[in-house]
Structures are given as C-alpha cells and as structure tokens.
N, C-alpha and C positions, 0 to 999 in steps of 0.2 A: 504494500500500500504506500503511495507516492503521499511525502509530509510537505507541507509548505514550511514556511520560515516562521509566520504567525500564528499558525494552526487555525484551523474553520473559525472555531469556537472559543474566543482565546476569555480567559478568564481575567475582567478588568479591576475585579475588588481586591484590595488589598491582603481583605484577612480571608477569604476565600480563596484567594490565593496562596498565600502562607500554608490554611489549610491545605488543597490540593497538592501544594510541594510535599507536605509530611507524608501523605495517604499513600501519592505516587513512589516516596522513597520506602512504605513499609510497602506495599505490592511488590518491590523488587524483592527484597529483603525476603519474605512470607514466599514468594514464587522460588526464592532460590535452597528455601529451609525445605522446599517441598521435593527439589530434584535430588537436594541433600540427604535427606530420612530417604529417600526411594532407591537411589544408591545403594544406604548403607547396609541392607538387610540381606543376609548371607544366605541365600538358599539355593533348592534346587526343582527339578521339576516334579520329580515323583517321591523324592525322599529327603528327609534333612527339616529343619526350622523354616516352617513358612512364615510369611512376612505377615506383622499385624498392620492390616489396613487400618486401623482405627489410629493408628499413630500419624500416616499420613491423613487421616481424617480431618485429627487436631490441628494442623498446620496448615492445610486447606480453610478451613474455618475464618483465621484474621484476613486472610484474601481475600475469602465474598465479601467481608464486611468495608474492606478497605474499596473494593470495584463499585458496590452500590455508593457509599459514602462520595466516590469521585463521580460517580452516575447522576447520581440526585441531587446532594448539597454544592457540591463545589460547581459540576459545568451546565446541568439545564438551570436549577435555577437562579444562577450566577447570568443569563440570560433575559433579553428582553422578552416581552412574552409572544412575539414573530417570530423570534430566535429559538426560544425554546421550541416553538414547534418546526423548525427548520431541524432542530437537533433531533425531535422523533422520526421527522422525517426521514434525516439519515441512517437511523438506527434500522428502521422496513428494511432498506436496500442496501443494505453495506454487511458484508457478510461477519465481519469482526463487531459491528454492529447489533447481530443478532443474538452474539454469544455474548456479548455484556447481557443483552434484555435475558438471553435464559437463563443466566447464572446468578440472576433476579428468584426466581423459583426454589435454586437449592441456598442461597443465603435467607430466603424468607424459612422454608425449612429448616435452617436450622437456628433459627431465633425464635422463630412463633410457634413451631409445630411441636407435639410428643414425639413423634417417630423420626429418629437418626435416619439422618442420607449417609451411606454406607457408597465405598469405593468399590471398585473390581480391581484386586492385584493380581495384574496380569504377571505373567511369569515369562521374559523372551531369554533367549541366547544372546550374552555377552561375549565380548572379546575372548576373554575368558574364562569366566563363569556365568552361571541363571544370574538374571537382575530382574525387578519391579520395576512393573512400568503401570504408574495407577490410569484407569479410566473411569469414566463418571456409568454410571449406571443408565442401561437404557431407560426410554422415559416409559414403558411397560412394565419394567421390575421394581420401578418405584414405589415404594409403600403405597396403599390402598389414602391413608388421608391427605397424604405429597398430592397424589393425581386429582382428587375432589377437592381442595383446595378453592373456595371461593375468594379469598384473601389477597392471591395473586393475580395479576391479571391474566385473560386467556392469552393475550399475545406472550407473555413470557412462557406459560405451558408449550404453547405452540415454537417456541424460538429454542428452549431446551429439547423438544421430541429433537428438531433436526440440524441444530448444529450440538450440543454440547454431551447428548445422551449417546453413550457408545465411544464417544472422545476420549483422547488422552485430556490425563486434568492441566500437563506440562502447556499442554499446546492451546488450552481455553484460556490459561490464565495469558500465554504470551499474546492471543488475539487481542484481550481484555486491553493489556498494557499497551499495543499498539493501535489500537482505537484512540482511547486518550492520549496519544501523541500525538494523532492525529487532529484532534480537538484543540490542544493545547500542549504542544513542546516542551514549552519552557518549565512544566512543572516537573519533569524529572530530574533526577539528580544525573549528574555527568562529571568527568575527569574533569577539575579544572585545566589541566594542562593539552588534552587531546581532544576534549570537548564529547568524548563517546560516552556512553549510557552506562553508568555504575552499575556492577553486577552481573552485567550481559557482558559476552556470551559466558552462557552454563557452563562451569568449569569441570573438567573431570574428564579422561583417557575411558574412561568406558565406553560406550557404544553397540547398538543392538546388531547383530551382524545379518547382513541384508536387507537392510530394511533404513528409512531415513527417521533422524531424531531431530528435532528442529531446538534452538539452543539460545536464541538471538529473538526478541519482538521483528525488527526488521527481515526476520530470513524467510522462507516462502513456508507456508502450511503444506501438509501433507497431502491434499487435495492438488494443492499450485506445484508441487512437485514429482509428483504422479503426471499431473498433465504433463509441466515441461519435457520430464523424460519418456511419456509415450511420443510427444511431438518430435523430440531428436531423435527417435529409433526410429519414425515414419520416414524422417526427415533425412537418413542417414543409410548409405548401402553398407547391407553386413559385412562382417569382414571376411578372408578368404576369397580362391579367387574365382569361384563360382559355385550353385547349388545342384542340387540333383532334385528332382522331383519323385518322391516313389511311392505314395498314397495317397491318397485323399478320402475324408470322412467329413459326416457332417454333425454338427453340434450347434444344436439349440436352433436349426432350423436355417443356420451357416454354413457354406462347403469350406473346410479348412485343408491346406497341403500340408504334408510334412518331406520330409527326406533328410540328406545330408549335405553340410558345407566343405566344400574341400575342393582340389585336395593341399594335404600339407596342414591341413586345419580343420580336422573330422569333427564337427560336430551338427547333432539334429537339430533341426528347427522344426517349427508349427507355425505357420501363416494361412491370411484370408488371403484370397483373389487378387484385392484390392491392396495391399501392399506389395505383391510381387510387382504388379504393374508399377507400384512408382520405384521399385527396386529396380525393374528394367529400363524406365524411361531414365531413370539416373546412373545409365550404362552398364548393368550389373547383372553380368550370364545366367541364365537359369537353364536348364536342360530335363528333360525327362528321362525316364530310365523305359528304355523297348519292353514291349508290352509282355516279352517272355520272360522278364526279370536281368536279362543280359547288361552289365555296368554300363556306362556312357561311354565308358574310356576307347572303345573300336570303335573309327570311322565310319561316318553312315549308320551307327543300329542307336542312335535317339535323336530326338529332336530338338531342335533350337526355341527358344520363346521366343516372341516380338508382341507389342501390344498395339493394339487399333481398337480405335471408338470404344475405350475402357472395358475393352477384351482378352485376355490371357488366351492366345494362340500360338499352338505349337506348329510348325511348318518342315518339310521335309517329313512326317512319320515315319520310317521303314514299314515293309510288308511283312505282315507276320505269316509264316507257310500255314497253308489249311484256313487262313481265315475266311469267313464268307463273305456275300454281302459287295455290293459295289458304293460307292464315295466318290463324291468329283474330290478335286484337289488342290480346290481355291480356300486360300483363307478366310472369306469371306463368305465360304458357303460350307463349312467346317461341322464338322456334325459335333453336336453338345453332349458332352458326361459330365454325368452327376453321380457323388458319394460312391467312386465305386475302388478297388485299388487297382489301383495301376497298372502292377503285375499281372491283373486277372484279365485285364480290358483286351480285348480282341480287337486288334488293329487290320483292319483289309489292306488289301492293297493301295497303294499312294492317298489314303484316307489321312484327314488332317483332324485334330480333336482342339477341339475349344474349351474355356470354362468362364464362364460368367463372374464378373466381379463385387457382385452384390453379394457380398461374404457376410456384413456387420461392423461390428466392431472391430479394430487389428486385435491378434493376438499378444499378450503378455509374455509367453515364453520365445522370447527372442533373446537368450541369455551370449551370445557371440557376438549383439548389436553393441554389449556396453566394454 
C-alpha cells in the first residue's frame, strides 16, 4: 500500500496526537511480543510440548485494544465529520481497511463478552525445527455468543468472516499497522537517524520453509505475494531446454498436461493449455512424446508445438502402424483430444492433434519455474 508524506487522514490535535504516537508505539511493541512468545515454544508435530495458545492469546489482547483505540479515538474522531465519513469510507474498500473493522469483533470479544477468543497454533516446519504460527479462528468456530453478538456491528462480523478468520494473527496485526500509516505517518515511532519504522522488520533467522512469512507493515500480504509469484511463473519460461508432453488429464473440469523438463534438467511438470501457449509464444520448445510411448529424442517420431488463435497445436505427428481412420493435415483442421494419455492416443497417419486452451486456472506445481 502506497503512503503519502501527510497521510489521508492526518491527525491535527495535539493531545490526540501524543495519544496516537503512544498507541502506535505499543502496537509495534505488542505485535513484536506476539512473533516473540510464537517463536519461542519448542515443539513438535506429533510429539513433545505443544505450545499454549493462550499465552499468545495474552499478548494478542493489548493489540486489539491499542488498533480500536487508534480506530476510534485518535483518527475518525480526531476528524471533521465529512472526514470521518471519508475514513468509513475507506475502511468498505481498502483491504487493510477491512481487517482493522474485523478485528473490531475479536477486541469487542474480549472486553465485553464471557467466552474467550481462543487462537489456532498452527504447527509448520522450520529451518530447523516445528514453530507456531498462530491464526485467528474461522469466523464459524467462533463461540456460539462471539457470532450473535448484537453489540458489534454486522459490518465488523462480516469484515472478520473474510479477511481476519483463518489468518495468520502476525499478518492482521501488520495490515492493522499499515492502514494507520496510511492515515497518519507521523505517529509511528522511527530510527531517529535512518528515519525506518522501530521494530520492523521481525527479527529472528527462523522461517517456515516453503512457504512466505511477511515480517515488515510495508512488505506484500500473503495474498499480494501468491499473486506476484503466480504472475512471474506465467510471466516466465521454465527453465531447461525444453519439455516433453506425455499425459494429459482432466481436473475439476480443466484439461491439465504433465510430462518432463529436460534434458540435463529432468524434472515433471503439470500445466493448463493456456500457459504452454505463453511458454511457446515466449520461445520455449514443447514436444510430444509418439503416440507408442517412443522418447522424443529420434528424429521424426514426435511433434513440434506452435500456437495459433490460443490453440496448442502439435504439427508434423508421425504415423503410428495399424492406426485407423483418415485426418487431413492442416493445422487448422487438427482433430481435438481431450483427457486422454498420450501414450494410448492412436495417431493415423499425417493426423495433426490439437488441445484447446481453456484449461482454468495455471497450475501451482510449477516447482522448476522458481
């Protein structure tokens, strides 16, 4: 999220200010005690001392209180009241936005309510050992009087269902803190000499292995970085110096390819349609394997890709013996398979085979792209 110089919303009172400095300096403070206790609990996955969430519960607790207090007192109504509603406004549309309004709901719960908001400690693979990584509770598994709740508003239930329930708590609180950066800047605390954000980034050599941990307000959400790297894996030909094509099936109503990368760099892939193609247009060999199962490696026994009018077409097929069946041998009049393997496919003579690119979604297991 892009910060001005001023912030949107910049808070002009004095002691509302003062205020907002303190609240913003314990949000860091409280957000960094939170990755600290989550760290520090030594477990493992099936056996050994599991971590009590209730400890990171405790720690979680001055954070909502400190997010609402910068919510409410210090920047809406430190606002004109056009302004204030300029600031709800932002709150509907700003995805950081949202997760301030739902994390309205678990600090009201745990001020007003009987029933404890309880965490989920998840359990991932570290560098080197199991670590805690808390997440907030879906908004389903929430106590029975959290969810009937007339107290709060519906827009905070609803802002908790779908940003904050199922989240890491690390990742709602840094949203929280960069919203109000957004707002208002200047009330963080910063290096006087470097002018950077006290506390950030999260310190600590640990890290979940495969998978991104975001450490910094400023660094991208887990959402923003999912996208970015499916975009640079669309956006990027895999490596090795060509593929083979030896399958295809269909999932979820998708035709997906598989085969192998190589050579000199053997590994499987799974892709849609619709990435080969921009794999080709961005000059990057694909091949089929002859319909008998014979390698690619002999001249002549598979076929070449090339793509036209967002078509994966293979050209040249060889003739497989005994096959039936006559085929012209234009690309453009290429006879269509679907979901079938490759190996089994009965290629006639000078028969061309096509596949259609409306695959879906790209696939995920593209693990040679990174």
């Amino acid at each position: 999220m892009t910060q001005t110089t001023t912030g949107l919303f910049p808070v002009t009172d004095p002691d509302r200010h003062a205020k907002g400095r303190q609240k913003m300096h314990g949000l860091a403070l409280y957000t960094k005690r939170v990755w600290e206790t989550s760290r520090s609990f030594e477990t493992s996955l099936c056996k050994g001392p599991q971590p009590d969430a209730e400890l990171i519960a405790l720690d979680i607790a001055p954070a909502l209180a400190a997010i609402r207090t910068l919510d409410l007192e210090v920047i809406r109504n430190g606002q004109s009241p056009a302004d204030q509603q300029r600031y709800l406004d932002l709150q509907d549309t700003d995805a950081q936005g949202q997760v301030v309004r739902g994390l309205v709901l678990a600090r009201n719960a745990d001020v007003h309510l009987p029933a404890a908001l309880d965490v989920h400690a998840d359990i991932d693979l570290g560098d080197v050992k199991w670590r805690v990584v808390p997440q907030w509770q879906p908004y389903a598994s929430l106590p029975h009087v959290i969810r009937t709740s007339t107290g709060t508003k519906p827009s905070s239930h609803a802002a908790y269902r779908h940003t904050v329930g199922g989240h890491r708590v690390i990742e709602t609180l840094l949203d929280a803190f960069a919203f109000f950066l957004l707002c208002d800047p200047s009330l963080a605390r910063r290096d006087s000499g470097t002018g950077k954000l006290a506390y950030f980034p999260l310190a600590g050599e640990m890290v979940v292995l495969g998978d991104y941990e975001r450490r910094h307000p400023d660094h991208l959400n887990r959402e923003e970085m999912a996208a970015r790297t499916l975009q640079l894996a669309q956006d990027n030909p895999p490596t090795g110096t060509g593929r083979e094509i030896r399958h295809s099936s269909t999932c979820d109503g998708s035709v997906l390819y598989c085969g192998r990368t190589g050579p000199g760099f053997f590994r499987d892939f799974t892709e849609p349609g619709m990435q080969i193609v921009r794999d080709i247009r961005a000059g990057y060999p694909y091949s089929v394997v002859y319909a008998d199962g014979t390698p690619p490696s002999p001249p002549g026994r598979t076929s070449s890709c090339t793509w036209r009018a967002n078509r994966l077409i293979t050209t040249s097929f060889p003739a497989r013996q005994g096959g039936g069946g006559q085929c012209r041998t234009t690309p453009q009049t290429a006879t269509s398979c679907t979901g079938t393997n490759v190996k089994e496919r009965k290629a006639s003579a000078g028969c061309a085979l096509s596949w259609t690119t409306e695959a879906g979604p790209p696939s995920w297991e593209r693990p040679d792209r990174y």
